[in-house]
C-alpha positions as CSV (number, residue, x, y, z in Angstrom):
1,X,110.3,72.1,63.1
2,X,112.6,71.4,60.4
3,X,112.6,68.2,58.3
4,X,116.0,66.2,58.1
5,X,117.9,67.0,54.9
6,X,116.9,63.5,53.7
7,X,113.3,63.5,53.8
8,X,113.0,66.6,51.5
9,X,114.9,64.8,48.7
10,X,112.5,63.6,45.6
11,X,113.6,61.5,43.3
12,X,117.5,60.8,44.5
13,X,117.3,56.8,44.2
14,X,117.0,58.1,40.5
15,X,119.5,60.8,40.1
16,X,122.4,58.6,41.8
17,X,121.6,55.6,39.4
18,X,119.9,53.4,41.2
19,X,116.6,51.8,40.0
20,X,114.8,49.6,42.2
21,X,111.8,47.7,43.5
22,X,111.1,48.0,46.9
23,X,107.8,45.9,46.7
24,X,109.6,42.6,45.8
25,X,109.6,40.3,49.0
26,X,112.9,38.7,48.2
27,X,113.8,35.4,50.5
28,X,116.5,35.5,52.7
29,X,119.7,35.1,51.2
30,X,122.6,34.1,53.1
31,X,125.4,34.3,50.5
32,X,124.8,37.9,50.5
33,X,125.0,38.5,54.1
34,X,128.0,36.3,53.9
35,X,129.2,38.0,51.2
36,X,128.2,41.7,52.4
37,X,130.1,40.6,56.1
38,X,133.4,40.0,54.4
39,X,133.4,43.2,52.5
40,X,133.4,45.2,55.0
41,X,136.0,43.2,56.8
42,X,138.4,43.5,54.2
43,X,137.2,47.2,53.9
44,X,137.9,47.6,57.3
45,X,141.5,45.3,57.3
46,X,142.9,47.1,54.2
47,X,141.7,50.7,55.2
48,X,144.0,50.0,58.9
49,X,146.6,48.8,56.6
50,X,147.2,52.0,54.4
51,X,146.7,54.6,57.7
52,X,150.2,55.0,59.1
53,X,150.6,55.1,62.7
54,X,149.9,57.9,64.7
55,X,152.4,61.0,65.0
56,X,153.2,63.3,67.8
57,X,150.2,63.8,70.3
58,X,148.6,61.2,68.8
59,X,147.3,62.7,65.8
60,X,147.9,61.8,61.9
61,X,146.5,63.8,59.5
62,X,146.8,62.8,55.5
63,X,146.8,65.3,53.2
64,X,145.1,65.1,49.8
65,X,149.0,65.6,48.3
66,X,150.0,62.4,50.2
67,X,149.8,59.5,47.9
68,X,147.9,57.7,51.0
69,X,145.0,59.8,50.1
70,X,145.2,58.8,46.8
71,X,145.2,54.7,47.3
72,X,142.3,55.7,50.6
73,X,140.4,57.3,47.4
74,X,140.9,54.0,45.1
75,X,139.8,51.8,47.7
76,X,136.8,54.1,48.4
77,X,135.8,53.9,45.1
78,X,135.7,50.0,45.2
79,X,133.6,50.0,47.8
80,X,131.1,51.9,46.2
81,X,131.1,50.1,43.2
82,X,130.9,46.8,44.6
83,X,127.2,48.1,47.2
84,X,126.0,50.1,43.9
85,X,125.6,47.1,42.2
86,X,124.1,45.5,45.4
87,X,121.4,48.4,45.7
88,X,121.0,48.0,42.4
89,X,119.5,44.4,42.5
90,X,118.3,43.6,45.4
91,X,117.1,47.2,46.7
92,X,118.3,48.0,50.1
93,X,119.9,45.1,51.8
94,X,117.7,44.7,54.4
95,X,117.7,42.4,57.7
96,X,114.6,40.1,56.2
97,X,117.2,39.4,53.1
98,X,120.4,39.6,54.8
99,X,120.0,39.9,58.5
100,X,120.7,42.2,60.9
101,X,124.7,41.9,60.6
102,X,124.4,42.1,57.2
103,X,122.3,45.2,56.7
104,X,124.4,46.8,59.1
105,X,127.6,45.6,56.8
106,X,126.0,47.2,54.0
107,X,125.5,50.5,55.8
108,X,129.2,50.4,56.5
109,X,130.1,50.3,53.3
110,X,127.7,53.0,52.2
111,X,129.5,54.9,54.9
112,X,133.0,55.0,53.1
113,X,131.6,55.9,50.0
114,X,132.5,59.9,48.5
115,X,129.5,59.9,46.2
116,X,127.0,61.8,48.2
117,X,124.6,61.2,45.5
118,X,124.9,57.8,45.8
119,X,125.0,58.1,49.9
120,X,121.6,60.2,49.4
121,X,120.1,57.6,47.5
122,X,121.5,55.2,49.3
123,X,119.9,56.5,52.9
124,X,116.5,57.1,51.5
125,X,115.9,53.4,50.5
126,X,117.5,52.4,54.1
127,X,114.7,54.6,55.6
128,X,111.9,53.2,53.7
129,X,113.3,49.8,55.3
130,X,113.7,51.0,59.0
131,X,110.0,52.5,58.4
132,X,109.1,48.7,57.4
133,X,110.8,47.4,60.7
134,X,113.6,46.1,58.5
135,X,116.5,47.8,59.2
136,X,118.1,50.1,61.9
137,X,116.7,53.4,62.5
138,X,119.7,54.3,64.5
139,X,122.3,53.6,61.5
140,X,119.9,55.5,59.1
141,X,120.6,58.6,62.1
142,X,124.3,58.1,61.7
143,X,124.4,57.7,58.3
144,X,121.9,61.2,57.5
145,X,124.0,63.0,59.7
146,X,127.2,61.8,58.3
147,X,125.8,63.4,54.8
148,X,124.2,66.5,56.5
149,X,127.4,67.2,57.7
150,X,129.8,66.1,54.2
151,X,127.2,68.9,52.7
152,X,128.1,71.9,55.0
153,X,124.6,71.5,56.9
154,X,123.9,70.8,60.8
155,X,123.6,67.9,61.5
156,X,120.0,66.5,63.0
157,X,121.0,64.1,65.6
158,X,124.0,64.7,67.2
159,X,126.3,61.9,66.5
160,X,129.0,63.5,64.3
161,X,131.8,65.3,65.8
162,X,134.9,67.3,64.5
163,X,138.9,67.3,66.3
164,X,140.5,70.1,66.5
165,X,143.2,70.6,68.4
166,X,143.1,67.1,69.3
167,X,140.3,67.2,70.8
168,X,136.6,65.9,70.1
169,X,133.8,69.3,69.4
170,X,130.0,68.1,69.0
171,X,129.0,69.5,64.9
172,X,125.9,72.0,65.7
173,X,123.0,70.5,65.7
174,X,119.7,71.8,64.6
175,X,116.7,72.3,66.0
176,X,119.0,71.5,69.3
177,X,116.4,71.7,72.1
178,X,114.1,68.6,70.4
179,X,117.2,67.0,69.3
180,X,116.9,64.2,72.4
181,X,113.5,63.7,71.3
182,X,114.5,62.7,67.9
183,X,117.1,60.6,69.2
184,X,114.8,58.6,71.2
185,X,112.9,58.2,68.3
186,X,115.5,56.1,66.5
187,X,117.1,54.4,69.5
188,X,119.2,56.8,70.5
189,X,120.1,57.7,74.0
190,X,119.7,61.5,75.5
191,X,122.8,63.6,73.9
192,X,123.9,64.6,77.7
193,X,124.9,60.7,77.4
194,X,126.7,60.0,74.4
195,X,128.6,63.3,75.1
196,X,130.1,61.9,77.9
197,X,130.8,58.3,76.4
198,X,132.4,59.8,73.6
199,X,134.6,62.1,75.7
200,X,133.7,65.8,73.7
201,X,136.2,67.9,75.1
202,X,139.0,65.3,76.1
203,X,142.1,64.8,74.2
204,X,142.3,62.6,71.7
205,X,145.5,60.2,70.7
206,X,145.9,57.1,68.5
207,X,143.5,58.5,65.9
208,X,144.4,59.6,62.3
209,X,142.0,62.2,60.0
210,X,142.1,62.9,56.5
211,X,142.4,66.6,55.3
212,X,140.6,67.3,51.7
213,X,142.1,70.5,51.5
214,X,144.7,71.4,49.2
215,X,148.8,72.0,49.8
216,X,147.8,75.2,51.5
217,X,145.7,73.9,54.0
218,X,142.5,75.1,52.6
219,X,139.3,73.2,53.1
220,X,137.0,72.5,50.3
221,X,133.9,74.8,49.9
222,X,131.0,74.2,52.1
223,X,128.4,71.8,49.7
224,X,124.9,73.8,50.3
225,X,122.8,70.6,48.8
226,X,120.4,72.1,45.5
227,X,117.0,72.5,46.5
228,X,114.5,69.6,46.6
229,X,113.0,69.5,42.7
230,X,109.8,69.9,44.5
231,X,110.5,72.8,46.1
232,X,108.1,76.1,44.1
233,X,110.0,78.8,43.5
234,X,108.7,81.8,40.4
235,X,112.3,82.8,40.0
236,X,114.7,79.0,40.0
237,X,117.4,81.7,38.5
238,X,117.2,84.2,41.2
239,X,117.2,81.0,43.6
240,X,120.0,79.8,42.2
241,X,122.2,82.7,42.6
242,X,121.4,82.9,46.0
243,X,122.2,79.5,47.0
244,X,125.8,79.8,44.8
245,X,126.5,82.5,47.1
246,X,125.2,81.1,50.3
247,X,127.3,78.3,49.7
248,X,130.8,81.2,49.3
249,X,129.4,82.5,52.4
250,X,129.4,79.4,54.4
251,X,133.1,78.7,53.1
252,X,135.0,81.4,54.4
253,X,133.6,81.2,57.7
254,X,134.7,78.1,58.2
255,X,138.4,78.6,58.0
256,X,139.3,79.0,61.4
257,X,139.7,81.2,64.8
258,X,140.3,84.9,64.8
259,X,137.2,86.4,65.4
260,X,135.7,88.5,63.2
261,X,132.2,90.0,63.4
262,X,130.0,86.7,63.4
263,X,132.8,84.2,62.1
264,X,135.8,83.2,63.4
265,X,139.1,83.4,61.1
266,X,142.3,82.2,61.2
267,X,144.3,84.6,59.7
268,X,144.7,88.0,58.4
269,X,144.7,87.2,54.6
270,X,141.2,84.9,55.7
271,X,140.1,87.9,57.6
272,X,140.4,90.2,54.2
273,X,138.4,87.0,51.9
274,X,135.8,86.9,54.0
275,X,135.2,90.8,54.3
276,X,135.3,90.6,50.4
277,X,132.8,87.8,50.3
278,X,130.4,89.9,52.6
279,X,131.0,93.2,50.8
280,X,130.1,91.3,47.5
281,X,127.2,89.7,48.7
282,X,126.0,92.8,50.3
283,X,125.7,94.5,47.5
284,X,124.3,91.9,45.5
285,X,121.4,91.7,48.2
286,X,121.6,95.7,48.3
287,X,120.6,95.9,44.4
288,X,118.3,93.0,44.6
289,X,116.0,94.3,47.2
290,X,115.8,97.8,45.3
291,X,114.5,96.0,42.9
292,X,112.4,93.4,43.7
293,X,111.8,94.2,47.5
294,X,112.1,90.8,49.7
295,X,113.0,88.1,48.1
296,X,110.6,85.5,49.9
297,X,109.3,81.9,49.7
298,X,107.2,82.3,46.7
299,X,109.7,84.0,44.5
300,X,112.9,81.8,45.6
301,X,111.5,78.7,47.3
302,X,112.1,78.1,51.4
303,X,115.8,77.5,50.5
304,X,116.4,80.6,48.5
305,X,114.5,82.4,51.2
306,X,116.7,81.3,53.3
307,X,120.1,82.0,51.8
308,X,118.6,85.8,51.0
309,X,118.5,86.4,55.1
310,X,121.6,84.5,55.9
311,X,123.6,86.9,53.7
312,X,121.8,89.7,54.9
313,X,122.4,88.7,58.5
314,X,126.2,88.5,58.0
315,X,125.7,92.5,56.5
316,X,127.4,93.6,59.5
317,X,129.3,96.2,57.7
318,X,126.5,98.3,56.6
319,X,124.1,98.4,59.6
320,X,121.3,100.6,58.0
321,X,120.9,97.7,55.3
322,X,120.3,95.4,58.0
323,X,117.8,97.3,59.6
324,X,116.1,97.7,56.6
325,X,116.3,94.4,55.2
326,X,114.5,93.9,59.2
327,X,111.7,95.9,58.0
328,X,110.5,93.8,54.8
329,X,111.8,90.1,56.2
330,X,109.2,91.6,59.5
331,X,106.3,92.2,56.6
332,X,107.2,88.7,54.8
333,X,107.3,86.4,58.0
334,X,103.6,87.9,58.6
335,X,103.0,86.5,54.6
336,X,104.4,83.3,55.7
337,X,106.9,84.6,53.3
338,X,109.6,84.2,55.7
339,X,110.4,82.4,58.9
340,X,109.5,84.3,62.4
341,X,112.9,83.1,64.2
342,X,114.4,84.6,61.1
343,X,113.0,87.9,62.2
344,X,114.1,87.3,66.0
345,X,117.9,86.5,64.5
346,X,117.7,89.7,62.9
347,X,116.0,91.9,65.1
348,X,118.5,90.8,67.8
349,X,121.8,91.3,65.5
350,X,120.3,94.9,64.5
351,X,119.7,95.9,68.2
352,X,123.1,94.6,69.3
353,X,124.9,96.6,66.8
354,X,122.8,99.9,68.0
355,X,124.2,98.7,71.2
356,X,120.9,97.6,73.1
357,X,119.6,94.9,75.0
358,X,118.4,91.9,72.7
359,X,114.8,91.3,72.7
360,X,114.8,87.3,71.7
361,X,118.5,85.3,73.3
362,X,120.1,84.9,69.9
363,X,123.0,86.4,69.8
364,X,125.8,85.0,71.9
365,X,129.4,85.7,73.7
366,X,132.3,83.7,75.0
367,X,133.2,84.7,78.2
368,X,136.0,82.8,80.0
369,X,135.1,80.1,77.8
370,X,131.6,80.1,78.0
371,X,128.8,80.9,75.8
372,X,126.9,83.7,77.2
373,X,123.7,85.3,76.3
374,X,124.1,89.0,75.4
375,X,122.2,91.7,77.3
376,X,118.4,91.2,76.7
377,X,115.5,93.4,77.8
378,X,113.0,92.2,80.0
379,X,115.0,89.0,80.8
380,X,111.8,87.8,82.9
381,X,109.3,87.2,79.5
382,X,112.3,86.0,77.4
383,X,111.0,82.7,76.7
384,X,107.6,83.5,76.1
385,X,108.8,86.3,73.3
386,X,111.5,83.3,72.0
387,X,108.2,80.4,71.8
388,X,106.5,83.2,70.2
389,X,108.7,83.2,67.3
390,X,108.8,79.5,67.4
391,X,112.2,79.2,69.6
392,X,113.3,77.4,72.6
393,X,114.1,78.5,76.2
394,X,117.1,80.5,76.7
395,X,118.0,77.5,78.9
396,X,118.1,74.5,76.6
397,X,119.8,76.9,74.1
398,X,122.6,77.7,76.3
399,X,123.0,74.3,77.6
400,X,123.4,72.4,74.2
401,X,125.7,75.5,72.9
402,X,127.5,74.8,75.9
403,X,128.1,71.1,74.4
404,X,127.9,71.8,70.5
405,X,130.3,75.1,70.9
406,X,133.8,75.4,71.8
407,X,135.6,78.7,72.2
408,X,138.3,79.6,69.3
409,X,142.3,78.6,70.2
410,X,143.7,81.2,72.2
């Protein structure tokens, strides 16, 4: 299983600025909390004040051109300022110092922050509290997937979701069969649950969102975070280029809702980026493997690994590259170079393009709105060939598509 985004970052008290000593048993201090409670009140007051009210269907949406954005950005910034210097001095404001109220005050105002340095930092001294008992493992959840998210990652507990169309869509989650197991873990109640309290799926009205993108409508570039500085890799270079263009990769496909191979795209002139970007990167992978052969952990670190058979996965225009590119990431995986449900992806994407029956459950249609597993051989010993390779049941990954994946806009 995969470790939360979070707990593979070294060292990010230190890059965001902050400096502290988490040893010191500070008493409890009550101007703080007091303090701490009516920041994020007048956070909270001023933030309703600048929103204006809801448009047609219930829906606002503020632009990054709106001068709106611009006084939601200044406030923002305020915020952050004023809980740096909190962190700064006292460490994480935890509910021995501050209380319960006031821990949870200073997570709020983390929250609203755009630094995601900052957030980072911000989250790994909250967890080294909630791992003392002394603060709330359930906003640490919130508050790493609010950041996996921000970064263009899936998110780990299933709390964050997206409207489109006025309507609520769960993000993806990963590792989504264990995912209730986590949640348990930090006080969290089974996803099935919170799906239903939240209403994913139902219309939404009276809420306003706030676009990033620019005057054309275009979102900002998905944020692939840097590998952890403890992460070995021979070639940091070769690593690097391979995360720059993972990161191009994961922007174009997510633009929007025409579909288009594996992504979904909005519009024609998308439609022609993102055959670019593949073509580019196709090549690039092309040339690389002639010359180095698989580009696995060793080389490139488990990140840059990773990016290499992303981009090769979305080589749906040139087929025989896939198949080989099957061949050597088959070889790694028995290395430990490379990750066995990376070879069941693959295998499964190279057998559906010969146009034969899957052998693992990956690959996925939409019919009349629902996901649907494509054609797989010997149906009956699917889920022992998918826990082979380290997967879940065909089941569980069907049902929490059904919840995390919504078909595009007719």
């Amino acid at each position: 299983m995969k470790r939360p985004l979070v707990h593979l970052l070294a060292c990010v008290a230190c890059v965001a600025g902050i400096s502290v000593s988490l040893g010191a048993q500070a008493p409890t201090d009550s101007a703080l909390r007091a303090e701490l409670l009516a920041r994020q009140q007048d956070a909270m007051t001023r933030k309703r004040e600048l929103l204006p009210p809801p448009g047609p269907g219930g829906m606002t949406t503020i632009r990054s051109d709106d001068p709106v954005f611009a006084r939601l950005a200044s406030l923002d910034s305020t915020t952050t300022e004023y809980i740096r210097g909190v962190i700064a001095r006292v460490g994480w404001p935890d509910e021995r110092l501050v209380g319960k109220e006031g821990s949870h005050a200073a997570w709020s105002l983390v929250r609203q922050s755009r630094d995601q340095d900052f957030r980072r930092a911000s989250l790994t001294l909250m967890q080294k509290s909630v791992a003392a008992g002394r603060a709330s493992a359930t906003d640490a959840a919130m508050l790493e997937d609010e950041i996996r998210v921000s970064l263009g990652q899936m998110q780990w507990y299933g709390t964050r979701y997206t409207v489109r169309d006025g309507k609520r869509q769960l993000n993806t989650i990963e590792d989504s069969v264990n995912v209730d197991t986590r949640r348990a873990a930090v006080g969290l109640g089974p996803l099935a649950d919170s799906v239903r309290s939240m209403g994913i799926g139902a219309t939404v009205s009276g809420m306003s969102t706030i676009s990033t993108g620019s005057a054309t409508g275009m979102p900002q570039a998905a944020m692939i975070p840097d590998p952890p500085a403890s992460e070995p890799a021979s070639d940091t270079a070769l690593r690097h280029e391979l995360i720059v263009r993972l990161r191009e990769d994961q922007r174009v496909r997510q633009l929007g809702a025409v579909k288009l191979g594996q992504a979904v795209i909005v519009d024609p002139a998308r439609a022609r980026e993102l055959r670019s970007v593949d073509s580019s990167n196709t090549a690039f992978m092309k040339a690389l493997v002639k010359r180095v052969g698989w580009p696995g952990r060793t080389m490139v670190g488990r990140s840059g690994a990773q990016a290499a058979f992303l981009l090769s996965q979305h080589a749906d225009a040139d087929t025989a590259f896939q198949r080989e590119v099957l061949e050597q990431v088959t070889a790694a995986a028995a290395k430990g170079e490379a990750g066995n449900s990376d070879v069941a992806y693959l295998t499964d994407r190279v057998l559906r393009h010969a146009g034969k029956p899957q052998r693992f459950g990956t690959q996925v249609s939409i019919i009349d709105g629902k996901p649907s597993i494509s054609p797989v051989e010997d149906s009956a010993h699917v889920n022992d060939r998918r826990k082979a390779m380290g997967l879940g049941s065909v089941e569980d990954y069907l049902n929490n598509m059904s919840v995390m994946r919504k078909p595009p806009a007719a």
